[in-house]
N, C-alpha and C positions, 0 to 999 in steps of 0.2 A: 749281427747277432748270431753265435753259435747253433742257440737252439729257443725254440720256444717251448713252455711246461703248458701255454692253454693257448688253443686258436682262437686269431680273432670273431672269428663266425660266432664261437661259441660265448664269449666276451659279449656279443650283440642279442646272444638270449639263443643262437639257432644252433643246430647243430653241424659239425664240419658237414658241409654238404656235396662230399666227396658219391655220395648215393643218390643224389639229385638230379635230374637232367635239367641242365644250364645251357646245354649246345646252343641251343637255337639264342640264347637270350647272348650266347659271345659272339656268334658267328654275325648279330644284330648290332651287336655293340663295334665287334672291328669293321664292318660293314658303313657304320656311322662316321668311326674316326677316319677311316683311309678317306672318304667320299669328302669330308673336309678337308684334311689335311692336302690331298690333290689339288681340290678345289682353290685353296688358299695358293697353289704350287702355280697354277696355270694366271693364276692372277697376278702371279712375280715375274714368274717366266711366262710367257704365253710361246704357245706353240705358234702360231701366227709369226711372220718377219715384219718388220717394220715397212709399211706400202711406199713409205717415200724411197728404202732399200730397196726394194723387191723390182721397184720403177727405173731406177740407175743402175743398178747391179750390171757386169759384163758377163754376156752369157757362152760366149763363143773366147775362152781362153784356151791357150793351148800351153803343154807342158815342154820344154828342153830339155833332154835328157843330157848325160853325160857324153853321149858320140852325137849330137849335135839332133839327131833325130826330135819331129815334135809328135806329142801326142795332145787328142785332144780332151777336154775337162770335160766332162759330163758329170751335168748338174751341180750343184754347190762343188767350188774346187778347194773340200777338206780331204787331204789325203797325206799320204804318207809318200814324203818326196825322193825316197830312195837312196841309195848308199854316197852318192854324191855327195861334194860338201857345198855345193853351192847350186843351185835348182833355177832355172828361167822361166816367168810366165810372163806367154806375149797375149793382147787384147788389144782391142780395135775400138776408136769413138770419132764417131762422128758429129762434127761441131758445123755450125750456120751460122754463132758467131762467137768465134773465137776473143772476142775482143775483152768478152765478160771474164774471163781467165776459166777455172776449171779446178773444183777438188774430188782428190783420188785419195779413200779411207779404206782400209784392211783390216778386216779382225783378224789381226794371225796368231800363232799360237807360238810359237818361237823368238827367241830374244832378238834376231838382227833382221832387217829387209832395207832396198833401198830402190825407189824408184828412179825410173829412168823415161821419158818423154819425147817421142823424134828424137832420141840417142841423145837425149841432152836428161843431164845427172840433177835431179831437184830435192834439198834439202827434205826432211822432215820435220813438221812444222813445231806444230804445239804440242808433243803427248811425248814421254819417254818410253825406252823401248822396253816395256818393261814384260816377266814373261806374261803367259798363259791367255793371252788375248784380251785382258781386264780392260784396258783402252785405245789396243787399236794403235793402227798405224795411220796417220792422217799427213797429207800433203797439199799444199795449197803451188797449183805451179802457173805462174805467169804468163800473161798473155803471151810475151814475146814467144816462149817455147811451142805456139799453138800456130795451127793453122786451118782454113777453112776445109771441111770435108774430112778426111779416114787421119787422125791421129795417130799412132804404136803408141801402148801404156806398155811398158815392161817392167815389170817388180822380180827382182834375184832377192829370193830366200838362201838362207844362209842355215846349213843343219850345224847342230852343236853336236850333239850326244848319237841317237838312238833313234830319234823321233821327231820331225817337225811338221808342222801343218801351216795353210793356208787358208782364212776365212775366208770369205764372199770381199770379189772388191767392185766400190760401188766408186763410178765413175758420175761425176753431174758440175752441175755450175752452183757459184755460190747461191749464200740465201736459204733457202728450206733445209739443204741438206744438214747444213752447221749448226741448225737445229736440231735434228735428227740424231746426228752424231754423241750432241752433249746430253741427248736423252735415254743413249743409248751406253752413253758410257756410266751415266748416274747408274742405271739401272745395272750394269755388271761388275761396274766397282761397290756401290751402297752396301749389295749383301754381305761381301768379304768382309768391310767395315765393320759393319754391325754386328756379323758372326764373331770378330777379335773382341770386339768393344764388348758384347754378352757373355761370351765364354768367359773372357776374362773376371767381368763383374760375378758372374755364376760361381766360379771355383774359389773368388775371395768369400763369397759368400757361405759357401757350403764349409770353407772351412773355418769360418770365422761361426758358424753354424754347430760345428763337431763338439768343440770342448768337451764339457762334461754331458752329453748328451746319450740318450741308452743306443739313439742311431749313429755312434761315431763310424763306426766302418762304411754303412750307406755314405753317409756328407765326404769320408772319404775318398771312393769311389766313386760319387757321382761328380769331386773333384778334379779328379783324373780328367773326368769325360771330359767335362767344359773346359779344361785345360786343353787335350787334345784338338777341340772344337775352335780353342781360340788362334792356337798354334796354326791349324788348317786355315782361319780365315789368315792369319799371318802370312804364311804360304801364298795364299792365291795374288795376296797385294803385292807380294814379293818387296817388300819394302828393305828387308834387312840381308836379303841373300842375292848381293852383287857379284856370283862366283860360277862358279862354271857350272857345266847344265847338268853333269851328274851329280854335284855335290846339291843341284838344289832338285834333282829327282830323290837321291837319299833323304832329304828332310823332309820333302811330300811323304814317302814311306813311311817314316819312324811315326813322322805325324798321325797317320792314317794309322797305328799300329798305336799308337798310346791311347787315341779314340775309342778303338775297339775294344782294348785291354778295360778302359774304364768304363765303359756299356756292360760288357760280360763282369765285370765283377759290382756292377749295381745290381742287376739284373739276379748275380748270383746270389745275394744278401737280401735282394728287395723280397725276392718272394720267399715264402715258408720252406726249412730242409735244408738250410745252406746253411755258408758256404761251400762246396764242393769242387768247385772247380780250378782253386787257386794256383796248385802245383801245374796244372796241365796247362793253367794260363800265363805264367812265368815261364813257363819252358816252351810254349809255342809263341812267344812274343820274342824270346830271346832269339831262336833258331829262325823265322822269319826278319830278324834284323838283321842276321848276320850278314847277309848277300848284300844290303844297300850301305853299311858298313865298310865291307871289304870291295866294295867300288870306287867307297870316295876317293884313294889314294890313286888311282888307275887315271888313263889317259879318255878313255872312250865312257867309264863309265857304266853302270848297270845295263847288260845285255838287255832287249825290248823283251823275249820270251818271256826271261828270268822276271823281268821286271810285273810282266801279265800274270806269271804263276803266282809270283808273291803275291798282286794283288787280291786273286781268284781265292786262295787258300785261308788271307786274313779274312775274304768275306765268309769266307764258306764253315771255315772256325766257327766265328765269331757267332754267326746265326746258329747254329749247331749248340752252341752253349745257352743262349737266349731263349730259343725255344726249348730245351729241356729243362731250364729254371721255371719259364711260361705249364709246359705242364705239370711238374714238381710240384708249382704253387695252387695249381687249378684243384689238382688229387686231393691236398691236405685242405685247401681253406672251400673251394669249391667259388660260391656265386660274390661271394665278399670280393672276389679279387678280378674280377670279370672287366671292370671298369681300367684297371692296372694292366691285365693283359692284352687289352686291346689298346693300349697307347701302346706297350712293348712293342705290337706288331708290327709297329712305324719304321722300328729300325731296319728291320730285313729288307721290306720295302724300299725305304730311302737307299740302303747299302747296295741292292743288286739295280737300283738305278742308275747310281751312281757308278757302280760297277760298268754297265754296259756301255754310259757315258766315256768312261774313263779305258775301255777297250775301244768302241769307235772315235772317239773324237781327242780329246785330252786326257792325258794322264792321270788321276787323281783331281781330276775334275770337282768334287765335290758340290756339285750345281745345287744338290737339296737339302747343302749342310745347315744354312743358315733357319730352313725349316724344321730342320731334326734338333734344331739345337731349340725351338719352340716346343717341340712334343718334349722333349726329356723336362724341360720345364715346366711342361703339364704335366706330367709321369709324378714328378717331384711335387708338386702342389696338389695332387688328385691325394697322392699318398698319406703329406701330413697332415692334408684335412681330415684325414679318415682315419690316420691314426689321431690324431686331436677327438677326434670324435670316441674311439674308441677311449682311448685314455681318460677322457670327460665322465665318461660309463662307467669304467674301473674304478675312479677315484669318487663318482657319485656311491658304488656299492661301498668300496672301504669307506665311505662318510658314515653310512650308515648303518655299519656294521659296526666302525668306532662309537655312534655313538649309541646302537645297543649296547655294547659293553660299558663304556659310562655309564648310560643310566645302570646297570645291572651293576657294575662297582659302587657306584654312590651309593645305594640305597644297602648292599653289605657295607659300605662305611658309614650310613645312618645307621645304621641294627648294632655294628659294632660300639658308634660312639655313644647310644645310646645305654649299651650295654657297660661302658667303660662306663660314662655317667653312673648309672645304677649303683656299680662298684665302687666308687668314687666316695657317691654317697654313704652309701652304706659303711665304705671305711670308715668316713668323717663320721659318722655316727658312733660306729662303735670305738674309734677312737676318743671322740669328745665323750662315751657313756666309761671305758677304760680312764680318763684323765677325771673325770668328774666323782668314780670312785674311788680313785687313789688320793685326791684331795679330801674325798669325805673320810677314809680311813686312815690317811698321815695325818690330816690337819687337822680333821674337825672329832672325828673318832679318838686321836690324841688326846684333847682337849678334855672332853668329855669324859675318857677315861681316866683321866688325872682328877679330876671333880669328882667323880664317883670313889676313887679309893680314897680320896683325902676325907670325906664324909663315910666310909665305912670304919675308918680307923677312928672318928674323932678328931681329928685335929684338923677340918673344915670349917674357918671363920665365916659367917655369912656375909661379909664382902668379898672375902676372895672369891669366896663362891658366884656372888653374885658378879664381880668383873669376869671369872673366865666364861659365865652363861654369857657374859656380853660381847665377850670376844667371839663366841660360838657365832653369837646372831650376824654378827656383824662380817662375820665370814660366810656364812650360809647368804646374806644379802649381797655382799661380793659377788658372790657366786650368779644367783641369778640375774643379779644385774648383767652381769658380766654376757650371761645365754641370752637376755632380752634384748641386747644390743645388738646383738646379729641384724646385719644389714643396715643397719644406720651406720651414720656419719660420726665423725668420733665426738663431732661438738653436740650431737644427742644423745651420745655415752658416759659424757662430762656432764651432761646435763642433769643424768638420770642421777651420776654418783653426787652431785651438789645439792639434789633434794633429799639426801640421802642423811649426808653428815649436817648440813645445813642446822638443821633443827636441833640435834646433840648439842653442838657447839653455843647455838644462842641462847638454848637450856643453861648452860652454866656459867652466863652471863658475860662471856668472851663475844666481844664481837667479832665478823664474819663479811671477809672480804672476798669479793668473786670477780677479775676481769679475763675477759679472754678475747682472743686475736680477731677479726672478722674473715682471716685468711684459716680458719679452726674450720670453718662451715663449710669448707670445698675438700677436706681429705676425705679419703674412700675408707669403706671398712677397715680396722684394724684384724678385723679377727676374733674371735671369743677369748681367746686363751691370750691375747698381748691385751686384750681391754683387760682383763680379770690381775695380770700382772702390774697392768699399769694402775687397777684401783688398788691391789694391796700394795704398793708401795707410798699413794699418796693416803691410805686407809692407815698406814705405819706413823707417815709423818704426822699427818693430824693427833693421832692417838696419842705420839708422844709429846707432842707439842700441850695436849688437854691433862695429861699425867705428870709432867718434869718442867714445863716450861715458865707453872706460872706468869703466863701471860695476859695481856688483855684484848689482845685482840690475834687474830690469825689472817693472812689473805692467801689465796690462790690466785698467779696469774697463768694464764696458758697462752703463750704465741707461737708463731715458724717465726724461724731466724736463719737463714742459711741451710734451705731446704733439710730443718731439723725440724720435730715438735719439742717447746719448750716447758717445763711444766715445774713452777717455783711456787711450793708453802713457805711462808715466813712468818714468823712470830718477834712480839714484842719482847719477850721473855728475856729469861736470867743466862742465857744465851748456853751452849751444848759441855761446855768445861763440867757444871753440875749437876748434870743430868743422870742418874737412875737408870741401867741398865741399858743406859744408850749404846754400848757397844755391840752388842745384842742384838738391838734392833737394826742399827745402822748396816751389817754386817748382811742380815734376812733383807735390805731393800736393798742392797749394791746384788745380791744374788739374784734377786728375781728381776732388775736390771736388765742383769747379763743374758740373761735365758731367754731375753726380747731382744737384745743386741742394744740397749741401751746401756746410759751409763747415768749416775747417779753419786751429787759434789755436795758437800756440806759443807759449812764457812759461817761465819757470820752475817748477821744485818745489815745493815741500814746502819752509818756511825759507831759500828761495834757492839750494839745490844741486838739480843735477840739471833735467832739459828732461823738461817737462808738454805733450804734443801733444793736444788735444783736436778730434777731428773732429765734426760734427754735421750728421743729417739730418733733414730734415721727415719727419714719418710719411705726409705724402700721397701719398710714393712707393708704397709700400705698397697703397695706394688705385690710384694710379695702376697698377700694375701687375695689381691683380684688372681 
């Protein structure tokens, strides 16, 4: 991450605790972790020899130098064999009976050696010569080569490069020690295993981790690491580098050098204020590669000095960066991060152990890698639990700050809808009070006006008189039929208009037919103003059917047909040819039809007598009106 806008300290309610005294509570904490992780270290390694070693072991060997002079070994004969390319050590055993035969085992550190027994040349058994002493050189030599009393063991090392060593050789009879041996090699080969087999699982992991993650640069960096880590355990098995001894000191290098790179640039990101060290860690990675690089092609190989400064400089870097990220992060976040810097500590530790390792004894030894590569795992798990933790807190405050602002939005969208409601209404009122006097003053105000000057002139019949008062009424019932329907279903709207004309029609001695669909009693409101249309247009046909049709009878059917309402007056009568002002009328129901989106067909009866009005609406009125 470039930068952070809020520490996590402060994410946890406290504040950066940059002014806090925490000393004691770090110096307790790395205090805790070193005191296990050693602990854990001695339990792998133990500082102890193996007592069935320590009981065979030859104590009195002597070295050959190159002018034939011997010197003698004091103490463990791990040393540096000198410019020669081929080294003698002679050792003395005393046998009682030879007859059991005799095995001679070597930890050495260098790829060749070859025993030699009373001047007699004895194979190497079971173990390949493989480097850095991971298993040992083991011999099993025959009775016949033995004899009662002082034995010669003489083992010729053989130098490659720069630097070769000789472990303890432990002379004995079969039986206990072949046990010893295989216990001893589980235990020096197991961790390089384990260290390849983790690192490797680690680096798929962390990058199978990155994707879209806010910690892509950590997973990638801590990739690095356990790449380096796994590469190292590679190294130590030597399994893939059958090549000469400076090309596989160059890969120990590079190894040890891609490790550190990815420590230092976790380390640089893990804690708060970083990155900052990028430039300086590309360029001090590259410039200490150059030396074990520019060896490989050579004969002899990375000079030993050259090869100790490299190492001394990558640790000396590498801590250098780690601890200034350690206190970077302590400054800004302070106690939060207390549990993180005290694993960090691990590294310096393990590095100048290994360090001094790898100047007394073997090169790039790595002895404490397979435990560093457990703290970086704890490092990493300490980490996303607490970020997990943190982020848990984050997204519990955005929960509920989202859903203060929900409720605080919904209830402006209740005031609003409520408000729109209101308006709504209020339109629909003064809309329906708007339509209901433009009706009373085209239609009915019309009406009435025409009556009143036809009786101030005199020439008002008192039937016509009395039909246009009838047409008034019967439009003014229109009407509020039409308001009274609101909210009912339309087969209560046809209801209301049935009781309506009903009575008119059987007055004048026309009988009076009524069926309707049982699929009428599930439509939703039509609406005031499509009821009101839909009664003047069948209030038109009745009227003309009772004025021109001379008929005897009238019926009304109402069905759905084809998600339509269907709505058919038909009379017995002298059928629409003879009819009285029918074009008129005909003309006022196909209008007020249309103004509903319906439509409206006139035809004959039944056998050709009598007029068939058939009106029709869509049922999306319906719709349209919820």
């Amino acid at each position: 991450m470039q930068s952070r806008a809020v520490s996590i300290a402060e994410v946890d309610g406290q504040p950066a605790a940059s002014d806090r005294p925490y000393a004691v509570r770090l110096i307790v904490a790395i205090a805790i972790v070193q005191l296990l992780f050693w602990g854990m270290a001695l339990l792998v390694r133990p500082l102890v020899a193996d007592p069935v070693f320590e009981q065979n072991r030859l104590t009195d060997v002597l070295m050959v130098g190159p002018d034939g002079q011997q010197t003698k070994v004091e103490g463990r004969p791990n040393y540096y064999l000198g410019p020669a390319r081929l080294t003698h050590f002679i050792g003395h055993k005393v046998l009682d009976q030879p007859a059991e035969g005799l095995i001679v085992f070597a930890s050495r550190f260098n790829r060749w050696a070859r025993l030699l027994v009373n001047g007699n040349y004895v194979p190497m058994s079971d173990s390949p010569a493989w480097r850095g002493g991971r298993l040992g050189g083991k011999w099993v030599v025959p009775p016949a080569f033995l004899r009662a009393g002082d034995n010669r063991i003489e083992i010729e090392v053989r130098r490659e490069c720069c630097r070769a060593f000789l472990g303890a050789v432990i002379v004995a009879p079969p039986g206990t020690i072949d046990i010893a041996i295989r216990q001893w090699r589980l235990k020096s080969l197991f961790p390089s295993i384990g260290l390849m087999v983790v690192g490797l699982f680690g680096a798929l992991s962390c990058l199978m981790a990155a994707g879209r993650s806010p910690y892509r640069q950590e997973a990638f960096a801590a990739a690095l690491a356990f790449t380096g880590m796994a590469l190292g355990g590679l190294w130590q098995v030597d399994i893939l580098t059958p090549s000469s001894e400076h090309v596989y000191g160059a890969a120990g290098q590079l190894t040890m050098l891609a490790t550190f790179a990815g420590l230092v640039a976790l380390a640089d990101r893990w804690f708060p204020g970083g990155p900052r060290f990028d430039r300086a860690l590309i360029a001090c990675s590259l410039a200490l590669a150059i030396a074990p690089l520019a060896a490989v092609p050579t004969t002899n190989g990375l000079p030993l000095a050259v090869r100790q400064l490299n190492e001394l400089l990558a640790v000396l870097f590498a801590n250098i960066a780690i601890l200034s990220c350690v206190v970077r992060g302590l400054k800004i976040e302070g106690r939060s991060l207390v549990p993180d810097a005290a694993v960090v500590m691990l590294i310096p530790a393990i590095s100048i152990a290994d360090l001094i390792g790898s100047l007394k004894v073997t090169p790039l030894s790595l002895n404490m890698a397979p435990l560093g590569i457990l703290a970086l795992s704890v490092l990493l798990l300490l980490g996303f639990v607490r970020r997990a933790r943190v982020l848990s807190r984050r997204l519990e405050h955005a929960n509920a700050l989202l859903d203060a602002r929900i409720a605080e939005k919904q209830a402006e969208l209740e005031t609003t809808a409520a408000l729109l409601r209101q308006r709504e209404a209020e339109a629909a009122v003064q809309g329906e009070r708007s339509r209901i006097m433009r009706d009373l003053h085209d239609g009915l105000g019309s009406q009435l006006m025409s009556i009143m000057l036809s009786a101030r002139v005199g020439i008002a019949e008192p039937a016509v008189v009395a039909e246009g008062l009838q047409a008034v009424i019967d439009e003014m019932r229109l009407m509020v039929d039409s308001m009274d329907s609101v909210g009912e279903s339309l087969s209560a709207a046809l209801a209301t208009f049935k009781a309506r004309v009903q009575p008119r029609i059987e007055s004048t001695g026309i009988a009076f037919d009524w069926q309707e669909d049982a699929a009428i009693a599930t439509l939703s409101d039509f609406g005031p103003r499509d009821v009101l249309q839909i009664f003047r247009v069948l209030q038109e046909a009745v009227t003309n059917a009772l004025k021109h049709a001379e008929c005897s009878r009238i019926a009304v059917n109402a069905v759905v047909s084809d998600h339509r309402l269907v709505l058919q007056i038909e009379d017995d009568g002298k059928g629409i040819s003879t009819r009285g002002q029918a074009g008129r009328g005909l003309t006022n129901m196909r209008l007020r039809a249309a103004s509903v989106q319906g439509e409206v067909i006139v035809e004959p009866g039944k056998d050709g007598t009598g007029t068939r009005i058939t009106l029709t609406l869509p049922l999306r009125l319906a719709q349209a009106a919820e």
